[in-house]
N, CA, C and O atoms as CSV, one atom per row, in Angstrom:
chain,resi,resn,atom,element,x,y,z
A,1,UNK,N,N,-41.366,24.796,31.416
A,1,UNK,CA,C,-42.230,25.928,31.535
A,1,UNK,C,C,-42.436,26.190,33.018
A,1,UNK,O,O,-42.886,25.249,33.672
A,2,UNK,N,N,-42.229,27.083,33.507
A,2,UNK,CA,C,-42.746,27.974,35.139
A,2,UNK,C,C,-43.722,28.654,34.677
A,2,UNK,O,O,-44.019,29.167,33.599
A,3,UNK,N,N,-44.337,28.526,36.092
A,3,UNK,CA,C,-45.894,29.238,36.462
A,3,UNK,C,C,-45.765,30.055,37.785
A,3,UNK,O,O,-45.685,29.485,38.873
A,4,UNK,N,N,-45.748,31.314,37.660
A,4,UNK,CA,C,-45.374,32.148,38.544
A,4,UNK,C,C,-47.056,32.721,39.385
A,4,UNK,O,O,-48.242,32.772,39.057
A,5,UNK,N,N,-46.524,32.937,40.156
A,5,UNK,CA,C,-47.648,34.091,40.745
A,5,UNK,C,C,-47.127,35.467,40.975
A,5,UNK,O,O,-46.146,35.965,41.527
A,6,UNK,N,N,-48.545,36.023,40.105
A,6,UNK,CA,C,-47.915,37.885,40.382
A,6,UNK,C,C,-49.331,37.958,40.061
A,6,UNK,O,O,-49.985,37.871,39.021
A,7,UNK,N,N,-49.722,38.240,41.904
A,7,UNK,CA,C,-51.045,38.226,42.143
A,7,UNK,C,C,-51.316,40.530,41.051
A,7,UNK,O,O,-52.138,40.916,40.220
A,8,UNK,N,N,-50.521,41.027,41.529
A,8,UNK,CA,C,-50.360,42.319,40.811
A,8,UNK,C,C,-49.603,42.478,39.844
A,8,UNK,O,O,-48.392,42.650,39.980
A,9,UNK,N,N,-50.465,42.429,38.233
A,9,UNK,CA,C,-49.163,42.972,37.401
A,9,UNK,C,C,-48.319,44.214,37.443
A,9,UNK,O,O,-47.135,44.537,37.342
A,10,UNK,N,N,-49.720,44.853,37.677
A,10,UNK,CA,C,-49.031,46.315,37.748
A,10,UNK,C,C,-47.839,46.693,38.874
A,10,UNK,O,O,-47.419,47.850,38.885
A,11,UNK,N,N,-47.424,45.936,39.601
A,11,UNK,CA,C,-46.559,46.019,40.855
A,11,UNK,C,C,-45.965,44.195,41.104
A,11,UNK,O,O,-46.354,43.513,42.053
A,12,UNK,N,N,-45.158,43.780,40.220
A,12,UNK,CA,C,-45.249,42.156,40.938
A,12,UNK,C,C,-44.106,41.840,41.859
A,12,UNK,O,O,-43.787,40.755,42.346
A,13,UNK,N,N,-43.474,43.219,42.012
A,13,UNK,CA,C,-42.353,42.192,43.021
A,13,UNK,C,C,-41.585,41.544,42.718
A,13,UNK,O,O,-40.775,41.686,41.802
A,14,UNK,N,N,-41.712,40.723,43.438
A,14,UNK,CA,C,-40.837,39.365,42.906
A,14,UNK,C,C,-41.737,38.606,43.276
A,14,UNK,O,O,-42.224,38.389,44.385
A,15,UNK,N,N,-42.035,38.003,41.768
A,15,UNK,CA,C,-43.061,36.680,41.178
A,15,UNK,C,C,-42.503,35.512,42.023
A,15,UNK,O,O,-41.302,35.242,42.013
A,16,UNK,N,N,-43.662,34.636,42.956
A,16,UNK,CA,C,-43.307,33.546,43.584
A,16,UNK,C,C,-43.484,32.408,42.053
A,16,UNK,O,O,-44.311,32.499,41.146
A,17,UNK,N,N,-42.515,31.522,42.216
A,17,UNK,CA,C,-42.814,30.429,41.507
A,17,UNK,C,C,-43.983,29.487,42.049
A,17,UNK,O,O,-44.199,29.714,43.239
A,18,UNK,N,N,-44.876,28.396,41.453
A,18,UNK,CA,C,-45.888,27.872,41.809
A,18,UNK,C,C,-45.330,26.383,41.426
A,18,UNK,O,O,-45.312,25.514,42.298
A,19,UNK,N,N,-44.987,26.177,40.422
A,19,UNK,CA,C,-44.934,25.015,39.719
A,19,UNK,C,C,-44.371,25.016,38.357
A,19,UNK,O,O,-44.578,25.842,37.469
A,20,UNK,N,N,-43.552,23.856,38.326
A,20,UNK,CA,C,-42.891,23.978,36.561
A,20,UNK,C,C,-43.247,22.686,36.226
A,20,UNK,O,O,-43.413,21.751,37.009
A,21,UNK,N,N,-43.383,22.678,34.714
A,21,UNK,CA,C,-43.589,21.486,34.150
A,21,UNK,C,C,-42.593,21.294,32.508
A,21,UNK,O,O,-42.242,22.000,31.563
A,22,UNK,N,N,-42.482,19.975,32.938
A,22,UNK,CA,C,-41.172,19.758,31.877
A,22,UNK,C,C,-41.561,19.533,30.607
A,22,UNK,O,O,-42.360,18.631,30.356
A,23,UNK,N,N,-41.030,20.348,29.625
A,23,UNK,CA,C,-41.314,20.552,28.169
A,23,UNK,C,C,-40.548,20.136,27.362
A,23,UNK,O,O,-39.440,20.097,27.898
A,24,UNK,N,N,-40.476,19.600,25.777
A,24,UNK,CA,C,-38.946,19.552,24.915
A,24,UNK,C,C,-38.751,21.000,24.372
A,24,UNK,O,O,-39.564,21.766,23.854
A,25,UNK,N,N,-37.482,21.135,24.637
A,25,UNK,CA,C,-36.671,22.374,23.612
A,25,UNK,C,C,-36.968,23.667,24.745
A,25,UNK,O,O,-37.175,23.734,25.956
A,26,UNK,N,N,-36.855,24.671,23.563
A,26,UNK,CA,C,-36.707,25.970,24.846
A,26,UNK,C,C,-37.812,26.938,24.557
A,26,UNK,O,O,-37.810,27.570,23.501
A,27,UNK,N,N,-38.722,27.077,25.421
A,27,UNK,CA,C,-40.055,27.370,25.048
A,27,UNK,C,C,-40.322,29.008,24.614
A,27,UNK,O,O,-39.955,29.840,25.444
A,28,UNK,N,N,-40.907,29.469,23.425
A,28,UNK,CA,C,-40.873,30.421,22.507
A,28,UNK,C,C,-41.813,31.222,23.038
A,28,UNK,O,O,-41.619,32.297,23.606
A,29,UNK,N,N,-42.984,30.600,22.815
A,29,UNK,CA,C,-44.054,30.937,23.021
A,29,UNK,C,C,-44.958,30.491,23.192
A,29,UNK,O,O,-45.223,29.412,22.663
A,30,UNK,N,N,-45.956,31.227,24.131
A,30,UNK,CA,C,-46.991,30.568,25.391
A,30,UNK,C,C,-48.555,31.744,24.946
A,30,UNK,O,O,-48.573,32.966,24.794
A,31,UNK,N,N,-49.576,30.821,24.860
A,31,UNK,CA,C,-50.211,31.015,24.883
A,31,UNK,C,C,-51.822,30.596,25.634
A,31,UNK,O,O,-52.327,29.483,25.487
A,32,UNK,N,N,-52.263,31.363,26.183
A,32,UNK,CA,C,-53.487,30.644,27.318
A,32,UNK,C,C,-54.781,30.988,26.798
A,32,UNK,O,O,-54.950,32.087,26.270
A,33,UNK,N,N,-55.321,30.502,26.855
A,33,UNK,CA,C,-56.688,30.359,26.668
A,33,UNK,C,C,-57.442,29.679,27.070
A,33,UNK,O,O,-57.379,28.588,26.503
A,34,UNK,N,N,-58.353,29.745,27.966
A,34,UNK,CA,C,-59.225,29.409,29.259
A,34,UNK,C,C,-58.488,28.638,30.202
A,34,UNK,O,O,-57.911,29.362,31.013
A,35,UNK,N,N,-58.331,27.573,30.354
A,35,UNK,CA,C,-57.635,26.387,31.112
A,35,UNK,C,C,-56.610,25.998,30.551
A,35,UNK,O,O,-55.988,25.232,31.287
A,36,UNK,N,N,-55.929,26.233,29.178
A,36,UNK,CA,C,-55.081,25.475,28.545
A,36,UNK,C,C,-54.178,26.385,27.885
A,36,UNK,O,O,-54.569,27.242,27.092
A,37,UNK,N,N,-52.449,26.127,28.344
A,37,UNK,CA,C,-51.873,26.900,27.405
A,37,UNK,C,C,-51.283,26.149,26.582
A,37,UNK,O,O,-51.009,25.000,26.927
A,38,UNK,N,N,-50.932,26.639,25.247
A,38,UNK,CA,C,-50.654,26.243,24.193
A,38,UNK,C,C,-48.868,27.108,24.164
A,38,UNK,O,O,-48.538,28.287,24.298
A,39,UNK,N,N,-48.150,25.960,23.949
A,39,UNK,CA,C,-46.595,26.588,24.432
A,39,UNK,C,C,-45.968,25.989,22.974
A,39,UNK,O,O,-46.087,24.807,22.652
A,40,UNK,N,N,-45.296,26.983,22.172
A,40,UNK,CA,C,-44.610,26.639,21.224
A,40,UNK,C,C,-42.986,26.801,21.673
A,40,UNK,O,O,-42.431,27.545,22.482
A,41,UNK,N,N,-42.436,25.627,20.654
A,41,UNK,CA,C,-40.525,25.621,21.450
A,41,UNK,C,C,-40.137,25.175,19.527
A,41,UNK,O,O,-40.473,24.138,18.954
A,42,UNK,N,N,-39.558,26.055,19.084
A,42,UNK,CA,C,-38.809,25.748,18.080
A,42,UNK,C,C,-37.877,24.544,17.797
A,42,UNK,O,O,-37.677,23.925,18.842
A,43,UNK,N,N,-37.084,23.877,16.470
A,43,UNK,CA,C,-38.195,24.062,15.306
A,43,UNK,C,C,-39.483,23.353,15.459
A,43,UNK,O,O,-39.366,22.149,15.687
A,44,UNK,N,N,-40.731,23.840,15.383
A,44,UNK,CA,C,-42.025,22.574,15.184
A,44,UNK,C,C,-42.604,21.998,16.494
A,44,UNK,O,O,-43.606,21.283,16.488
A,45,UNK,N,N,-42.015,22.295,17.486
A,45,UNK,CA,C,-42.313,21.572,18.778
A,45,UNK,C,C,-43.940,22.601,19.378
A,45,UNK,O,O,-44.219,23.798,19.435
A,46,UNK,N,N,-44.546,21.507,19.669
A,46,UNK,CA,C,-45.738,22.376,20.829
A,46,UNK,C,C,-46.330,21.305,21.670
A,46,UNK,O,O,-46.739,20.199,21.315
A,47,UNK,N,N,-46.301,21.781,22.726
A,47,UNK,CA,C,-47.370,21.398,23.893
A,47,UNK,C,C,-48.155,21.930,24.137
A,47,UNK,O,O,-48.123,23.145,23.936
A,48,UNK,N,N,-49.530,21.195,24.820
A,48,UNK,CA,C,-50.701,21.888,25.405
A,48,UNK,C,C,-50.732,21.248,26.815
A,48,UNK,O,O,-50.590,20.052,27.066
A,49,UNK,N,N,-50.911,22.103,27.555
A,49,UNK,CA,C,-51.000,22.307,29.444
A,49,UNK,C,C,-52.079,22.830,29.827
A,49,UNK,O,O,-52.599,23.906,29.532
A,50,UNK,N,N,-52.447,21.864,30.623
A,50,UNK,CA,C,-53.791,22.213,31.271
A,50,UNK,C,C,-53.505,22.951,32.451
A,50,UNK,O,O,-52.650,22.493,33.208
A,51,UNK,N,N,-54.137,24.127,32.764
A,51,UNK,CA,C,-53.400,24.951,33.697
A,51,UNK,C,C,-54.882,25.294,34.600
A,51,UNK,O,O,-54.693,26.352,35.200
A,52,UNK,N,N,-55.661,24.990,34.760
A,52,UNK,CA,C,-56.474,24.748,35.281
A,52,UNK,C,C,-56.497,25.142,37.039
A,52,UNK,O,O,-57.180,25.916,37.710
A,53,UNK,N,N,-55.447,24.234,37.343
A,53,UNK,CA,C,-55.005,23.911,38.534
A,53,UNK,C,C,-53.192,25.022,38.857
A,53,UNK,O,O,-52.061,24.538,38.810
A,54,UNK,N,N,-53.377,25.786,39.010
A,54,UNK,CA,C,-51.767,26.475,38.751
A,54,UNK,C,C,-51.006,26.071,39.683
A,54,UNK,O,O,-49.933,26.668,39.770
A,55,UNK,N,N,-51.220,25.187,40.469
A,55,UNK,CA,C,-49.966,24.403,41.840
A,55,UNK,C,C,-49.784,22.852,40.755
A,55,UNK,O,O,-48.676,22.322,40.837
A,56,UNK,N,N,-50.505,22.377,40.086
A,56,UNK,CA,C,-50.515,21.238,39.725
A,56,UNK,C,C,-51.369,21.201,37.860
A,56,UNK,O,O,-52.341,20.561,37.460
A,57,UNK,N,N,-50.470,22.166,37.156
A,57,UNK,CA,C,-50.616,21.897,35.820
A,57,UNK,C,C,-50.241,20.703,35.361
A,57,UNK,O,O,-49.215,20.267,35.884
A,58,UNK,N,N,-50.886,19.850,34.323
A,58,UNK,CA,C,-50.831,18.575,33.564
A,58,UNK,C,C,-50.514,18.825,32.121
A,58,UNK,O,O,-51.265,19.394,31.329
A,59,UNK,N,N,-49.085,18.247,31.809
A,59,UNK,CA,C,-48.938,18.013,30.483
A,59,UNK,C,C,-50.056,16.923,30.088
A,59,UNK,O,O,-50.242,15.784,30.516
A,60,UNK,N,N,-50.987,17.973,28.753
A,60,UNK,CA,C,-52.190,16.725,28.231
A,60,UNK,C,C,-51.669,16.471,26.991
A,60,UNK,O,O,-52.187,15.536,26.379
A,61,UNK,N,N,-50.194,17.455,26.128
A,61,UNK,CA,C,-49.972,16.271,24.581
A,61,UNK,C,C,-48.746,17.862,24.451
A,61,UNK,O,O,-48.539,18.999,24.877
A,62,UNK,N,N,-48.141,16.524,23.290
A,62,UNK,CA,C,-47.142,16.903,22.650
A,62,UNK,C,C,-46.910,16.928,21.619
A,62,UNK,O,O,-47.206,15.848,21.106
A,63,UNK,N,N,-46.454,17.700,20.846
A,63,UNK,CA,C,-46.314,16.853,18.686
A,63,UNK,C,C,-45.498,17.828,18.554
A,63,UNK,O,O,-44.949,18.604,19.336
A,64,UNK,N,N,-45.502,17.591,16.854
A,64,UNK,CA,C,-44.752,18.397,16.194
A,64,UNK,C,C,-45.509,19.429,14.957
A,64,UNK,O,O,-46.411,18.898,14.309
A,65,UNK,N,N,-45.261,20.425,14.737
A,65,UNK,CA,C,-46.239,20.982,13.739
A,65,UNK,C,C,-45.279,20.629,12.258
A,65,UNK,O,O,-44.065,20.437,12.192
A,66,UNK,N,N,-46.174,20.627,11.282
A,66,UNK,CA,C,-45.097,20.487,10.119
A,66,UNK,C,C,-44.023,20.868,9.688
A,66,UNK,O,O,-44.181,22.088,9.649
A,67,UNK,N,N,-43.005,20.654,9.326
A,67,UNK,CA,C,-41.724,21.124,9.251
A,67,UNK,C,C,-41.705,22.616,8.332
A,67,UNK,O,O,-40.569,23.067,8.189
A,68,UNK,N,N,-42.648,23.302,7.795
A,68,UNK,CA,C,-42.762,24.657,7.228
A,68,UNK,C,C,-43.278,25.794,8.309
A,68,UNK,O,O,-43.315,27.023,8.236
A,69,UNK,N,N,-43.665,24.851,9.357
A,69,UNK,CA,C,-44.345,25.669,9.948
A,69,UNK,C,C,-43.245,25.650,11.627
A,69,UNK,O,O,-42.696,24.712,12.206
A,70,UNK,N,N,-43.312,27.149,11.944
A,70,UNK,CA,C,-42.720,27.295,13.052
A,70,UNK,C,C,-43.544,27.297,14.290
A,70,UNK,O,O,-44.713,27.618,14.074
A,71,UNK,N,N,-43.271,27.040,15.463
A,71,UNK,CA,C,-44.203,27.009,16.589
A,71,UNK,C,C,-44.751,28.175,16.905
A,71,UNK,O,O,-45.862,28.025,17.412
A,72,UNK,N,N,-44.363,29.421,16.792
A,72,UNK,CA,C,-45.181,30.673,17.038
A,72,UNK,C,C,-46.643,30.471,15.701
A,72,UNK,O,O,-47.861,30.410,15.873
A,73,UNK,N,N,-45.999,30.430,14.727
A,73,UNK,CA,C,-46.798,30.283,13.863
A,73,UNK,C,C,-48.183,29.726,14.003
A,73,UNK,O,O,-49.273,30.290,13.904
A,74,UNK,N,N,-47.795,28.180,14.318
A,74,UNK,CA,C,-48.385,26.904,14.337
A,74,UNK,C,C,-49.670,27.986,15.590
A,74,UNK,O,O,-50.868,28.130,15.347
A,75,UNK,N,N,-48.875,28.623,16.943
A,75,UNK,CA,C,-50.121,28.920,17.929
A,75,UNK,C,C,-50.573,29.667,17.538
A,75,UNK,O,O,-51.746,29.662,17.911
A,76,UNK,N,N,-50.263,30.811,16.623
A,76,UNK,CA,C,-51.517,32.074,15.926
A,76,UNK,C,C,-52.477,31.365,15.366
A,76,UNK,O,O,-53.611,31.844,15.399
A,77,UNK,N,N,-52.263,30.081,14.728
A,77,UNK,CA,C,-53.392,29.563,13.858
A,77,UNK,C,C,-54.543,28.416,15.048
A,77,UNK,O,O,-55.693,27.977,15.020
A,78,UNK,N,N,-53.583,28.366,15.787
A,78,UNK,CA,C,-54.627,27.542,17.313
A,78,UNK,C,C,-55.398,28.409,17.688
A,78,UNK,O,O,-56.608,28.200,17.768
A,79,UNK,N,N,-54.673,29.880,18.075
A,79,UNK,CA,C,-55.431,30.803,18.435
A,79,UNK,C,C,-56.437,31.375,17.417
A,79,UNK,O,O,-57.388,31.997,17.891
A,80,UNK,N,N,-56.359,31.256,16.209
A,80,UNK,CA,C,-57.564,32.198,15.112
A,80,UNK,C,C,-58.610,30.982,15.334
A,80,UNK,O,O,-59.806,31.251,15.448
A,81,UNK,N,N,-58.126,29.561,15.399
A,81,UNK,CA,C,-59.552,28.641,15.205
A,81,UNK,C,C,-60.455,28.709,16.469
A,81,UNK,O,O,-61.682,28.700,16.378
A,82,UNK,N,N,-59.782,28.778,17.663
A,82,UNK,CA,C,-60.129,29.093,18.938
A,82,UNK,C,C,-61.257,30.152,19.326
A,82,UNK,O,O,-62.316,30.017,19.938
A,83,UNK,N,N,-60.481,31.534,18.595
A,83,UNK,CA,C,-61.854,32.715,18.748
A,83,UNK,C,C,-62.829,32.557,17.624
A,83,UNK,O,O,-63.611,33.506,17.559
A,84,UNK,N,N,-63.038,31.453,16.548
A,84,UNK,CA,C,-64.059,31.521,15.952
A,84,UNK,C,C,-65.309,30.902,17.014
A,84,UNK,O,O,-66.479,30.862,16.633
């Protein structure tokens, strides 16, 4: 996973890189929410990254979601328990 800076979306240039952090598989989908993104990588794979710090993000865990369930999936349902 890369963590770019694009201090302007509306205009970014060319996004400086900040920092990457090493993930399994090839990452699908990313999702942030406050300090922590939640990164799904097919089949079943997800990490959560503490991004807190964007020069020095911390892998805090890794798993697998159940084998019915796909990693985009798996983060819509992180994300619905999240905004309750």
């Amino acid at each position: 996973m890369l963590i770019f800076d694009v201090t302007d979306p509306d205009d970014p240039g060319y996004p400086v890189e900040l920092r990457s952090v090493m993930l399994d598989g090839v990452v699908r989908n990313i999702a942030v929410h406050g300090d922590y993104a939640y990164v799904g990588a097919p089949p079943g794979r997800f990490s959560v990254v503490d991004v807190s710090n964007l020069s020095d993000p911390v892998l805090i865990s890794m798993g697998n979601t159940p084998d019915i369930l796909m990693a985009g999936y798996f983060l819509r349902e992180i994300l619905s328990l999240i905004a309750l």
